[in-house]
VOKEPA-455060 format. One record per residue (C-alpha): residue number from 1; x, z, y. Coordinates in nm, 3 decimals. Layout:
BEGIN
   k       x       z       y
 NUM       X       Z       Y
...
//
This chain:
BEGIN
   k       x       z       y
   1  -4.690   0.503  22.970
   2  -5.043   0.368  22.957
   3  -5.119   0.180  22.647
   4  -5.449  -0.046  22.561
   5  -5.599  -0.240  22.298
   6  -5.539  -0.607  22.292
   7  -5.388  -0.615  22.675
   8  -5.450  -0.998  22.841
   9  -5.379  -1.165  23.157
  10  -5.707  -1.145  23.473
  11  -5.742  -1.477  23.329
  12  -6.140  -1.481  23.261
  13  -6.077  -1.692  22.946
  14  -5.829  -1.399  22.790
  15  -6.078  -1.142  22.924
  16  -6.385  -1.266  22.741
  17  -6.185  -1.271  22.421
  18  -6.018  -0.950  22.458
  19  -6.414  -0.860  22.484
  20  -6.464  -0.994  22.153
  21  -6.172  -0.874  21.991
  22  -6.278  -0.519  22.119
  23  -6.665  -0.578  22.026
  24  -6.523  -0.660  21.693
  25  -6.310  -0.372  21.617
  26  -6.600  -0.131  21.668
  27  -6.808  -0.336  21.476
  28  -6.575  -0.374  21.149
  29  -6.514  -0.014  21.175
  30  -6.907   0.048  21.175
  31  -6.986  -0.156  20.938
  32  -6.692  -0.294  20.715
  33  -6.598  -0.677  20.702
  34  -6.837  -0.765  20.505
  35  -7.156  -0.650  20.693
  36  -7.042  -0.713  21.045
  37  -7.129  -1.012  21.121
  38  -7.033  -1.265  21.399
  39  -7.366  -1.282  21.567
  40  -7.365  -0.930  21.641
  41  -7.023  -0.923  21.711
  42  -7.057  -1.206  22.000
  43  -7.372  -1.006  22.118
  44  -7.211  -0.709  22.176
  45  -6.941  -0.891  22.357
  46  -7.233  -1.069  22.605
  47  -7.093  -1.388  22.421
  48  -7.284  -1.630  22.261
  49  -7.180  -1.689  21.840
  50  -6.963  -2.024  21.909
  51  -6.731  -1.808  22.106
  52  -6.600  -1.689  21.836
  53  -6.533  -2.030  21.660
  54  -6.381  -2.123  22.011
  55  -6.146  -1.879  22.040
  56  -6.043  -1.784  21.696
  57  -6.174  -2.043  21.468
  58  -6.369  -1.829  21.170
  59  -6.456  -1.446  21.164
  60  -6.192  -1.388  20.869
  61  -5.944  -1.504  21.171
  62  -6.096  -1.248  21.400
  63  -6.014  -0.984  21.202
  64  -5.681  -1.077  21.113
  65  -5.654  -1.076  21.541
  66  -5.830  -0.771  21.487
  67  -5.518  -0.619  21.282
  68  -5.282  -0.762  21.451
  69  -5.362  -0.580  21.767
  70  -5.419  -0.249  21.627
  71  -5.063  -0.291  21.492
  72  -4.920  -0.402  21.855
  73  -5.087  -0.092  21.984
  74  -4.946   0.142  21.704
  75  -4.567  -0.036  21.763
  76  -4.595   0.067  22.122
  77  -4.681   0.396  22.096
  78  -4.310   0.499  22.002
  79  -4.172   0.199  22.195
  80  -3.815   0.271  22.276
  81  -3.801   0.541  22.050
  82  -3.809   0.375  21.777
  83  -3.551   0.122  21.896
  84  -3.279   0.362  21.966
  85  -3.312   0.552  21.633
  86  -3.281   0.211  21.421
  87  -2.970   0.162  21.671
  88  -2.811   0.516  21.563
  89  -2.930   0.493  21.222
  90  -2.730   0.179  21.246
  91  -2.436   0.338  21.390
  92  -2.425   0.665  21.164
  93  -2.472   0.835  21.507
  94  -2.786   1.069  21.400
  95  -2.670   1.414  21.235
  96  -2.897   1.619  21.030
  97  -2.983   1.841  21.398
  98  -3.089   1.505  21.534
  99  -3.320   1.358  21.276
 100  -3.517   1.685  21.277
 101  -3.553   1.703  21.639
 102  -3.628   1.323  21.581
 103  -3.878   1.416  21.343
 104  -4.053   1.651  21.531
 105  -4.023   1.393  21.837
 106  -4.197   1.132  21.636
 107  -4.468   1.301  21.483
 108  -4.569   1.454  21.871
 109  -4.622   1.156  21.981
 110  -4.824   0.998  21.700
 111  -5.050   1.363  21.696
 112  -5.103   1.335  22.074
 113  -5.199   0.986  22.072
 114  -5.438   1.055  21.827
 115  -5.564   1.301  21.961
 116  -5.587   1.257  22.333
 117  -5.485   0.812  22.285
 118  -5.723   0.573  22.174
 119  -5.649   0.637  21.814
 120  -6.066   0.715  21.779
 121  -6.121   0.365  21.831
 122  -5.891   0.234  21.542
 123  -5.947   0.497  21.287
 124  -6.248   0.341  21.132
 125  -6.074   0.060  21.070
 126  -5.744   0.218  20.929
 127  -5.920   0.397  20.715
 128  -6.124   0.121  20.537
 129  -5.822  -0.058  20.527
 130  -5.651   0.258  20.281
 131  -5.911   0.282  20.148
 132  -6.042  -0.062  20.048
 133  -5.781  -0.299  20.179
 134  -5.888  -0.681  20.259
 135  -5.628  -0.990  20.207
 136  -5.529  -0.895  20.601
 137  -5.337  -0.597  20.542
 138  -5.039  -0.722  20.468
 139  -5.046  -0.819  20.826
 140  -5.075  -0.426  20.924
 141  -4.868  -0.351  20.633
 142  -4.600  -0.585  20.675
 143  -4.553  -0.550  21.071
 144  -4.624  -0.191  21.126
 145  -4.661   0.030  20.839
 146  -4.392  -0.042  20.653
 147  -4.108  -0.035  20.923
 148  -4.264   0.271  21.065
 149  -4.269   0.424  20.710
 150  -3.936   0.295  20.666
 151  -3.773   0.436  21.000
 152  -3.935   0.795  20.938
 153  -3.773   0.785  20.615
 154  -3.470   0.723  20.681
 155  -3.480   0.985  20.937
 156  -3.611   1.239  20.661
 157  -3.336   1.127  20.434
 158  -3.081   1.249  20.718
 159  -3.204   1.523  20.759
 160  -3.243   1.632  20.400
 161  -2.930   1.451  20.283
 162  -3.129   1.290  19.998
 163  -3.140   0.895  19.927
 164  -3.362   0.706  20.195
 165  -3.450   0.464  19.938
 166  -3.516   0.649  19.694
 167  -3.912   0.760  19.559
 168  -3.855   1.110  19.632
 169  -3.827   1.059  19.982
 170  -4.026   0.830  20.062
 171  -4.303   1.080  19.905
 172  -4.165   1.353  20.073
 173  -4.179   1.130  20.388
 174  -4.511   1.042  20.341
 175  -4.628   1.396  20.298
 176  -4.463   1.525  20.618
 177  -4.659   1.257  20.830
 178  -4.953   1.287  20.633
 179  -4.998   1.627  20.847
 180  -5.024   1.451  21.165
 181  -5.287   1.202  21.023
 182  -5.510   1.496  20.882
 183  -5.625   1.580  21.202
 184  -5.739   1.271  21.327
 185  -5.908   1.176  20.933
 186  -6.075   1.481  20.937
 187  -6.089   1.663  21.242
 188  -6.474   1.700  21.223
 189  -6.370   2.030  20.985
 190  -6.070   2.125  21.193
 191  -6.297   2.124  21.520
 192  -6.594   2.335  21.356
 193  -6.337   2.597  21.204
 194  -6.163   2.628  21.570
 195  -6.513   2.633  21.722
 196  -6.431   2.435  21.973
 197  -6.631   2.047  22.093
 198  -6.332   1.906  22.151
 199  -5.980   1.899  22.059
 200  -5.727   1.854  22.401
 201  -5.387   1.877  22.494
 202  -5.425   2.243  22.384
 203  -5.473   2.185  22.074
 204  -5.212   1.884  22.036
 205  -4.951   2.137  22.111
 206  -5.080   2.414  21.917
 207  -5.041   2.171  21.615
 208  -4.758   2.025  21.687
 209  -4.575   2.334  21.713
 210  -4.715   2.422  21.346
 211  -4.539   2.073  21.213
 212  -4.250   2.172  21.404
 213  -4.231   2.508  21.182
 214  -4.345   2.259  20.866
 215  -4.043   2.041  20.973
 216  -3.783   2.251  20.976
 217  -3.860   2.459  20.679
 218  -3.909   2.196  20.457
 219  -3.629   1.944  20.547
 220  -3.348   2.286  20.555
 221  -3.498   2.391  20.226
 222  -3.408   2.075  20.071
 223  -3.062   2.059  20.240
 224  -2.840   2.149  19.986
 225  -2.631   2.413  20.025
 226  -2.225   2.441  20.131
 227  -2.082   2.617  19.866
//
């Protein structure tokens, strides 16, 4: 399935404003909200600065846009996925088998989209906003992160057999996908110690078959055991 950033009609209205909102998402991620500022933004775009006002009112709006598509993008890379787990979880279809291979499924995806996706244009972004977050979050946080975070751990939590709401898991949960986003936070070092200039589709599955290991040992050690 091909995915992109802030997708719009032909329409040469929506195209010059998918132009900013792109223009703008390399420029926060540059330079932070604060320092970016709409000028350059608009220049960038081959805009001129009332474009902005025009089409999204104020630059604090523009970044909230700005959020809002990375987390559309994010939301469609597991798509259907997704959407049939919450409909088993629902069920009590999913079996402990299941939510590992699940797991495994999940965190694939997410790795190769990094990886090979356009996950490099985003990750400046992301990362100021874990790092420093502005009053938008909560749009990213609310919309994306959370059910995301929430899904996985439920998953986890069949798998394991521990409580999906409680702080255990969730910890555990974030821990287990925190190996997926090492690689694209710092992949500079991983790069350099492989020796390679670029990581590929090699490289994707070499790693993801290391989480798969990482999945299964951790999730059947904390199984507890039939007497």
């Amino acid at each position: 399935m091909t995915r992109e950033l802030f997708p719009s009609s032909p329409n040469k209205g929506e195209q010059a404003r998918r132009g900013l909102l792109l223009s703008a998402l390399e420029k926060f991620g540059q330079r932070g909200y604060e320092n970016a500022s709409v000028r350059e933004i608009a220049e960038a775009a081959g805009q001129n600065v009332g474009a902005i006002a025009y089409y999204f009112g104020n630059k604090e709006s523009l970044y909230a846009e700005v959020l809002k598509g990375i987390g559309a993008y994010l939301r469609s890379v597991l798509g259907e996925t997704a959407d049939e787990l919450r409909e088993r979880l629902a069920g009590g279809s999913l079996d402990p088998d299941s939510a590992r291979s699940a797991l495994k499924h999940i965190f694939r995806t997410m790795l190769g989209e990094q990886i090979e996706g356009d996950f490099d244009k985003i990750r400046s972004v992301m990362m100021r906003e874990q790092s420093s977050p502005s009053e938008s979050f909560d749009l990213l946080y609310r919309d994306t992160i959370r059910p995301l975070h929430d899904l996985l751990t439920r998953v986890f939590a069949v798998a394991t057999g521990e409580d999906p709401e409680g702080p255990l898991a969730i910890v555990r949960t974030h821990a287990l996908f925190g190996q997926v986003i090492v690689f694209t936070m710092a992949r500079e070092t991983i790069r350099r110690r492989l020796g390679v200039r670029k990581l590929g589709p090699e490289h994707a599955a070499m790693i993801g078959g290391v989480i798969d290991e990482h999945v299964d040992l951790i999730c059947r050690g904390l199984t507890p055991k039939k007497p």
